[in-house]
GUBA-491932 format. One record per residue: residue number from 1; chain; x, y, z of N, C-alpha, C, O in turn. Coordinates in nm, 2 decimals, padded with zeros to 4 digits. Layout:
NUM,A,X,Y,Z,X,Y,Z,X,Y,Z,X,Y,Z
...
//
This chain:
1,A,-00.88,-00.46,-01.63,-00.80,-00.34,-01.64,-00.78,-00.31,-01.79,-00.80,-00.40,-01.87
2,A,-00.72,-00.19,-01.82,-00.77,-00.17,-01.93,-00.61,-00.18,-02.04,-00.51,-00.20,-01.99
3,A,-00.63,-00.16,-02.16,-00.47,-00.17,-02.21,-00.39,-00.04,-02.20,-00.44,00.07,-02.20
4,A,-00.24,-00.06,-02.19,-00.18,00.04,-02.23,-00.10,00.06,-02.10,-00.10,-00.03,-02.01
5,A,-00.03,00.18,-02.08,00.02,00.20,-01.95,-00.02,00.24,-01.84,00.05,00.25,-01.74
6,A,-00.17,00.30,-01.84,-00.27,00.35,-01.76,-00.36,00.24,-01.79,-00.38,00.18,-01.89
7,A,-00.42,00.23,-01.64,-00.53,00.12,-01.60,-00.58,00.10,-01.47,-00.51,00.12,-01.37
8,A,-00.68,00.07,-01.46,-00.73,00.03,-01.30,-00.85,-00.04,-01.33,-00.94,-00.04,-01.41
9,A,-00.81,-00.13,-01.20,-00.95,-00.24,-01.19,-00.97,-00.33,-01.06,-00.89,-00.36,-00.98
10,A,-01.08,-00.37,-01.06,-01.07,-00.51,-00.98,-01.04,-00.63,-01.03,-01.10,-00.63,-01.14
11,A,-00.97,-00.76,-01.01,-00.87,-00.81,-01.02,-00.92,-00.94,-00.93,-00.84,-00.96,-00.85
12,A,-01.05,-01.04,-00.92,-01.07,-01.08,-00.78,-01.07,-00.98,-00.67,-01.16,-00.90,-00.66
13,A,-00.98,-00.98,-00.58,-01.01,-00.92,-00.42,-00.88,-00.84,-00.44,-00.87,-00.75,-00.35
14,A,-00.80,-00.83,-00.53,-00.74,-00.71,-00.59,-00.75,-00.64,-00.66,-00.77,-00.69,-00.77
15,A,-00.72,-00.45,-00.63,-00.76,-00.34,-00.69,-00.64,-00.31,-00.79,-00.61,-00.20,-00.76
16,A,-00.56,-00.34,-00.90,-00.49,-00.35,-00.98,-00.47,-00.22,-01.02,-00.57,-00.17,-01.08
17,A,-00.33,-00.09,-01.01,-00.35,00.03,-01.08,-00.19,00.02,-01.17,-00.09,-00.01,-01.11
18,A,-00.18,00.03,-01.32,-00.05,00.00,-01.36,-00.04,00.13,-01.41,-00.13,00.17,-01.47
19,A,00.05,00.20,-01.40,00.12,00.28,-01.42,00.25,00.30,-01.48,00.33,00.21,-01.46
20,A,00.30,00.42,-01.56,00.41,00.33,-01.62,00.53,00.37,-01.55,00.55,00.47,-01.48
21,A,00.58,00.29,-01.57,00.69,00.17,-01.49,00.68,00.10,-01.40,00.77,00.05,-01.34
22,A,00.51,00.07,-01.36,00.48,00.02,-01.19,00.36,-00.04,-01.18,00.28,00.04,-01.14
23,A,00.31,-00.15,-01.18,00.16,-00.21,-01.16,00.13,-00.24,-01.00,00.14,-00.35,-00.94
24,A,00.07,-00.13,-00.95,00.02,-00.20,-00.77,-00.13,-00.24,-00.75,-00.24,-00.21,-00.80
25,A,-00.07,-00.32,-00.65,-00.19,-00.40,-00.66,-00.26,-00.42,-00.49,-00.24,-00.52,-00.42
26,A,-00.33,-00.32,-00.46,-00.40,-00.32,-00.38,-00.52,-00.44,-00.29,-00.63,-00.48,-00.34
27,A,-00.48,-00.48,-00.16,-00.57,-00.55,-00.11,-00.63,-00.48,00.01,-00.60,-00.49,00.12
28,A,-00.77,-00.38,-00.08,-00.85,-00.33,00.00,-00.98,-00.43,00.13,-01.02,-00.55,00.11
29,A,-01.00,-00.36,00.24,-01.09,-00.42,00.27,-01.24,-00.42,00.18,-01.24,-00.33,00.09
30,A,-01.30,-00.45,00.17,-01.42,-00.44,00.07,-01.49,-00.38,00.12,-01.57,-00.34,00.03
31,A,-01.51,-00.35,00.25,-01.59,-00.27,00.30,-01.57,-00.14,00.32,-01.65,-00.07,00.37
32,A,-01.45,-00.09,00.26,-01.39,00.02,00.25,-01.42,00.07,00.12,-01.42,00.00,00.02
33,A,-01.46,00.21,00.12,-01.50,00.28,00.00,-01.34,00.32,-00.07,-01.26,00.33,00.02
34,A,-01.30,00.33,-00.18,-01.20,00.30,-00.22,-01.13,00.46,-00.21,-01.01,00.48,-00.20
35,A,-01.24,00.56,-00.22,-01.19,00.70,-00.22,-01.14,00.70,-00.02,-01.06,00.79,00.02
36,A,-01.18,00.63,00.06,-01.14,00.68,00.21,-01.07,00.57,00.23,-01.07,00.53,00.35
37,A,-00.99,00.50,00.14,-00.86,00.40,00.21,-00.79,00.44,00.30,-00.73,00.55,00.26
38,A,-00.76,00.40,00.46,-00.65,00.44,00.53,-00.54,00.34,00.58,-00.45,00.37,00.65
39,A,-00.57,00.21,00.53,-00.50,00.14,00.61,-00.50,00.00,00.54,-00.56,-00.10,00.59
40,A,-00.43,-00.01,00.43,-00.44,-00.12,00.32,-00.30,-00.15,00.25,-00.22,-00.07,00.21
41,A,-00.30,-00.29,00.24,-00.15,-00.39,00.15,-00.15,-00.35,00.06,-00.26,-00.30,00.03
42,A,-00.05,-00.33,-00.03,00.00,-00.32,-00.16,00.08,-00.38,-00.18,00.15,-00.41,-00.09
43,A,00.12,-00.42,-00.32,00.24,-00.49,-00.38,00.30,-00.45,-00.51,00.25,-00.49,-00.61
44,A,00.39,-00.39,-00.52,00.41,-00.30,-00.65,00.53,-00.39,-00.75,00.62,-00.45,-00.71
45,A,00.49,-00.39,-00.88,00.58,-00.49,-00.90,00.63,-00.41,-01.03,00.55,-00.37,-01.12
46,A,00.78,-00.38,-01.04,00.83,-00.30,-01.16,00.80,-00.39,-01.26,00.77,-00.51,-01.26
47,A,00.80,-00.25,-01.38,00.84,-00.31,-01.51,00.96,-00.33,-01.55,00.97,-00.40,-01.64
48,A,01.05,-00.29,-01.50,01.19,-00.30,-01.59,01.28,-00.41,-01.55,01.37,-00.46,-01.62
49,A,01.25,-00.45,-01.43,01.30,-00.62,-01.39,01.19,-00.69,-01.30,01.23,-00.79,-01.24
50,A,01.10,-00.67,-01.30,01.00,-00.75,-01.24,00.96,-00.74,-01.10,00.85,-00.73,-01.07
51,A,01.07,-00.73,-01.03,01.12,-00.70,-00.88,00.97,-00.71,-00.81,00.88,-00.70,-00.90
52,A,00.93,-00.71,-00.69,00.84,-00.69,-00.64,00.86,-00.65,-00.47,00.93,-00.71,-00.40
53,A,00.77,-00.52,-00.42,00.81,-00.45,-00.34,00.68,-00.41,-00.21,00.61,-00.34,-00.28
54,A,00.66,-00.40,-00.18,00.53,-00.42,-00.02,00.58,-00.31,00.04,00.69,-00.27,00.05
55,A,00.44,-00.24,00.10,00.40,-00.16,00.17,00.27,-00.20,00.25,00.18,-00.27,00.20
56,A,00.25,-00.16,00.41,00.13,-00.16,00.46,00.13,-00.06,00.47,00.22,-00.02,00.54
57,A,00.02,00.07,00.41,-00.03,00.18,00.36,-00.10,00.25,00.49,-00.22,00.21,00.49
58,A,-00.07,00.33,00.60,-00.12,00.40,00.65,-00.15,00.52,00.64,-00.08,00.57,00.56
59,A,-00.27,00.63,00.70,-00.25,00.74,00.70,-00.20,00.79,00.86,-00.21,00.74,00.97
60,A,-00.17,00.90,00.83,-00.17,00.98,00.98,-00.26,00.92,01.08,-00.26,00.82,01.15
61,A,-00.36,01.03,01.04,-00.51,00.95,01.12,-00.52,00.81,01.13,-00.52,00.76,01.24
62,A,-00.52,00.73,01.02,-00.56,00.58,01.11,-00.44,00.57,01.23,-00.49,00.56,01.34
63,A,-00.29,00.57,01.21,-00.23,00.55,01.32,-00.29,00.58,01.46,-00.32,00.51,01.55
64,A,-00.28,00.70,01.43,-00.37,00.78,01.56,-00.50,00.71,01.61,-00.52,00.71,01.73
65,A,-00.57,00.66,01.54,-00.69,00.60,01.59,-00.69,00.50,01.59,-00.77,00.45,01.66
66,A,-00.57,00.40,01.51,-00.54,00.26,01.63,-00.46,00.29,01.75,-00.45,00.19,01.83
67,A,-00.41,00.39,01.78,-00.33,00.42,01.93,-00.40,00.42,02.00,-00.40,00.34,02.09
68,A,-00.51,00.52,01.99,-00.62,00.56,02.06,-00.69,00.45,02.13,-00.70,00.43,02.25
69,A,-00.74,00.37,02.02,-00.84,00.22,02.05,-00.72,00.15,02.13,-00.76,00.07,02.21
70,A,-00.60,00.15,02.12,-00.52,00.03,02.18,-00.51,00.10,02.35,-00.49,00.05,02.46
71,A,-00.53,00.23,02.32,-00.51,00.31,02.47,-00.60,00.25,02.55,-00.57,00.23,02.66
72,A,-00.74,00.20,02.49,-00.86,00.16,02.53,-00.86,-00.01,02.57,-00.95,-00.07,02.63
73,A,-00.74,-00.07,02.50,-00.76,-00.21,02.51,-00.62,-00.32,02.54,-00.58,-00.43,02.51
74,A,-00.57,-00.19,02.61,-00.43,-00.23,02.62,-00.29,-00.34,02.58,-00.20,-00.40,02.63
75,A,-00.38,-00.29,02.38,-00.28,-00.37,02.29,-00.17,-00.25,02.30,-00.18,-00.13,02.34
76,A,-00.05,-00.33,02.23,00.09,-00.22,02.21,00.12,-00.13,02.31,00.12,00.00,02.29
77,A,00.14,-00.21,02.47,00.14,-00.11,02.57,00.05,-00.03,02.59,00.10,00.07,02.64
78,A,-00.06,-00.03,02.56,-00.14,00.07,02.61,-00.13,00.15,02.53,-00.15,00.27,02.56
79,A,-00.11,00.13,02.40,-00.11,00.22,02.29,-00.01,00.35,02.29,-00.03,00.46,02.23
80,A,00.10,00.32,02.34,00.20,00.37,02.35,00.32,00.35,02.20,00.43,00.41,02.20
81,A,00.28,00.29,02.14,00.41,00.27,02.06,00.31,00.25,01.95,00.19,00.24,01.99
82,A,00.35,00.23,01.81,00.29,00.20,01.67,00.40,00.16,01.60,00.49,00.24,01.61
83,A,00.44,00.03,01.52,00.49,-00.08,01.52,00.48,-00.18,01.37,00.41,-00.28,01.37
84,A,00.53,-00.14,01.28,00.45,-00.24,01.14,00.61,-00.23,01.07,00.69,-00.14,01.08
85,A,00.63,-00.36,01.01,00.77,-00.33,00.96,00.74,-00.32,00.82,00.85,-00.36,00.77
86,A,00.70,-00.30,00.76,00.69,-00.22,00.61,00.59,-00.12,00.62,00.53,-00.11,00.51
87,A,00.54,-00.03,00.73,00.46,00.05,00.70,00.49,00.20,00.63,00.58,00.26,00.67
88,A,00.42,00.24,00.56,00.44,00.41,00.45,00.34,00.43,00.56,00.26,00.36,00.61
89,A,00.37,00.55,00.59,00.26,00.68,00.63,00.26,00.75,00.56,00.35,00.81,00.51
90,A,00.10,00.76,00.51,00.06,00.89,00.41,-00.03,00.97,00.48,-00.11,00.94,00.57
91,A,00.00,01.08,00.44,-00.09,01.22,00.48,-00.23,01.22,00.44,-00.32,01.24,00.53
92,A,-00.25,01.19,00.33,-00.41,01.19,00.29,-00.49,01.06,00.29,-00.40,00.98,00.27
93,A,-00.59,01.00,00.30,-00.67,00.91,00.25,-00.69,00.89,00.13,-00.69,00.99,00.05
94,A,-00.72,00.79,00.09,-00.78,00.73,-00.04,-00.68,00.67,-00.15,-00.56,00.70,-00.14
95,A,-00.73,00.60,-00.23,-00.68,00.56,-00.35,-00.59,00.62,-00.44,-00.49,00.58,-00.49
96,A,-00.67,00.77,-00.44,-00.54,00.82,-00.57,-00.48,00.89,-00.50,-00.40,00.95,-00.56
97,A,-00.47,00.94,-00.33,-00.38,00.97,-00.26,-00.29,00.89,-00.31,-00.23,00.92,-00.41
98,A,-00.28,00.77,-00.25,-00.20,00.66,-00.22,-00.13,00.65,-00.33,-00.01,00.68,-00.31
99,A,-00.16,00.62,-00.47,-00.11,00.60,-00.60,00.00,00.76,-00.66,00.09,00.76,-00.74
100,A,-00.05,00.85,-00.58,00.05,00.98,-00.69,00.13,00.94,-00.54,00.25,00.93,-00.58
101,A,00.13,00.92,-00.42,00.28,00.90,-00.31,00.36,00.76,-00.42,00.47,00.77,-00.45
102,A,00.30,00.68,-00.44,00.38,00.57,-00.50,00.44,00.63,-00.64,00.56,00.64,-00.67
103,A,00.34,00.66,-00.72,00.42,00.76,-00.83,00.57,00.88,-00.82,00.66,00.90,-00.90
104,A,00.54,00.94,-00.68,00.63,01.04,-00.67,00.74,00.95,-00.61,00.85,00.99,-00.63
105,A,00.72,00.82,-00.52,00.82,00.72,-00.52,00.91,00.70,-00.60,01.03,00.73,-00.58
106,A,00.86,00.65,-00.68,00.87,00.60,-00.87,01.00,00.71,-00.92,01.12,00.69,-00.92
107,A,00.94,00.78,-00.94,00.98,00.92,-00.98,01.06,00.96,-00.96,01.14,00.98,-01.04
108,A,01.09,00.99,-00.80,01.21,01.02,-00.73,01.41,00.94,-00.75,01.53,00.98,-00.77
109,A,01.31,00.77,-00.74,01.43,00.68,-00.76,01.40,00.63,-00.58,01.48,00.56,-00.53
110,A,01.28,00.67,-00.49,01.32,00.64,-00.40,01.22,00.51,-00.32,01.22,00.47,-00.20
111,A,01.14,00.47,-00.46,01.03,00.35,-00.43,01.14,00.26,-00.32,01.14,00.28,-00.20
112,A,01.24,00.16,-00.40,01.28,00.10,-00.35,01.38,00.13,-00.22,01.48,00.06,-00.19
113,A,01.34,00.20,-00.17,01.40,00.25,-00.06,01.31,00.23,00.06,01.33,00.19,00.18
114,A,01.21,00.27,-00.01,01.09,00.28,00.11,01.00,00.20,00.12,00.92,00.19,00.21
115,A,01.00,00.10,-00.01,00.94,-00.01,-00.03,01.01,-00.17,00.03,01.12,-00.21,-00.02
116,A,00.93,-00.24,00.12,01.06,-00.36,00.12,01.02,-00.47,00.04,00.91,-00.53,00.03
117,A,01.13,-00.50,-00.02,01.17,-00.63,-00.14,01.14,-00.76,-00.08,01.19,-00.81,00.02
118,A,01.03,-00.79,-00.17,00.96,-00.94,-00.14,01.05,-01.02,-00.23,01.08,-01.00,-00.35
119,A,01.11,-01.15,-00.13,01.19,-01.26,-00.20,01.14,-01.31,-00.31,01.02,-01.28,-00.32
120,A,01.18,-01.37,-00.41,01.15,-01.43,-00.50,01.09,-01.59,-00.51,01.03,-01.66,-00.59
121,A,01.15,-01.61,-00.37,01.05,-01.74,-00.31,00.90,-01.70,-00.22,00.84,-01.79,-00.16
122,A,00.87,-01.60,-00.24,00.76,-01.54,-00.19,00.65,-01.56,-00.27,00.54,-01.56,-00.22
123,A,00.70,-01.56,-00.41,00.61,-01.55,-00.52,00.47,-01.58,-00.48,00.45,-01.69,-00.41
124,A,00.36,-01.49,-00.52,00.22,-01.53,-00.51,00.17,-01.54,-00.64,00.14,-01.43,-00.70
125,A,00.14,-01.67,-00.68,00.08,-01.61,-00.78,-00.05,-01.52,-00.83,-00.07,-01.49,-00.95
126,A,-00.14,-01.50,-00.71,-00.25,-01.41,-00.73,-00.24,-01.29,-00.72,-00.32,-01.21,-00.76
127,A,-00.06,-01.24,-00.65,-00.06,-01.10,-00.66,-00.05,-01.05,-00.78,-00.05,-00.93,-00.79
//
């Protein structure tokens, strides 16, 4: 990743984007092209106290199309309900979808709202 307050990279099996006030750190599938992300971890970790904060990243559409498939395989009632306890729903697909929703997060004051706070006994150190 590169210097400064803008950057992006791979990271091992994390996609690293720092931004300023905010470094997330994406765990894509790999078989996912990084522009059609719908359905991937993140871990955003401030700069100004460290804090660190999780999302499971959906879009509209994937929801809908694991409902769909569960309609078919009668996980989650028959695909009646959709269920993730830190999940964001985003509107668009992809990477830099996902990154200007966390930025306008940022922005707002309302990351940590929508983001939930990973303990400090959680610590990973690969994230």
């Amino acid at each position: 990743m590169g210097n400064g307050e803008f950057g992006q990279g791979w990271d091992g099996p994390w996609y690293r984007v720092r931004r300023p006030g905010f470094t997330a750190a994406f765990l894509p599938d790999a078989r996912e092209p990084l522009a059609e992300l719908c359905n991937v971890d993140v871990e955003v970790r401030l700069a100004a106290d460290g804090s660190r904060w999780s999302a499971t990243v959906f879009t509209h559409a994937e929801v809908g199309r694991l409902m769909a498939r569960w309609a078919r395989t009668g996980e989650e009632l028959g695909g009646r309900y959709f269920w993730c306890s830190d999940a964001l729903i985003v509107r668009d697909a992809g990477l830099d979808s996902i990154v200007a929703v966390l930025e306008g997060l940022y922005a707002s004051g309302e990351l940590t709202t929508v983001l939930q706070r990973l303990d400090e006994d959680d610590e990973d150190e690969d994230a």
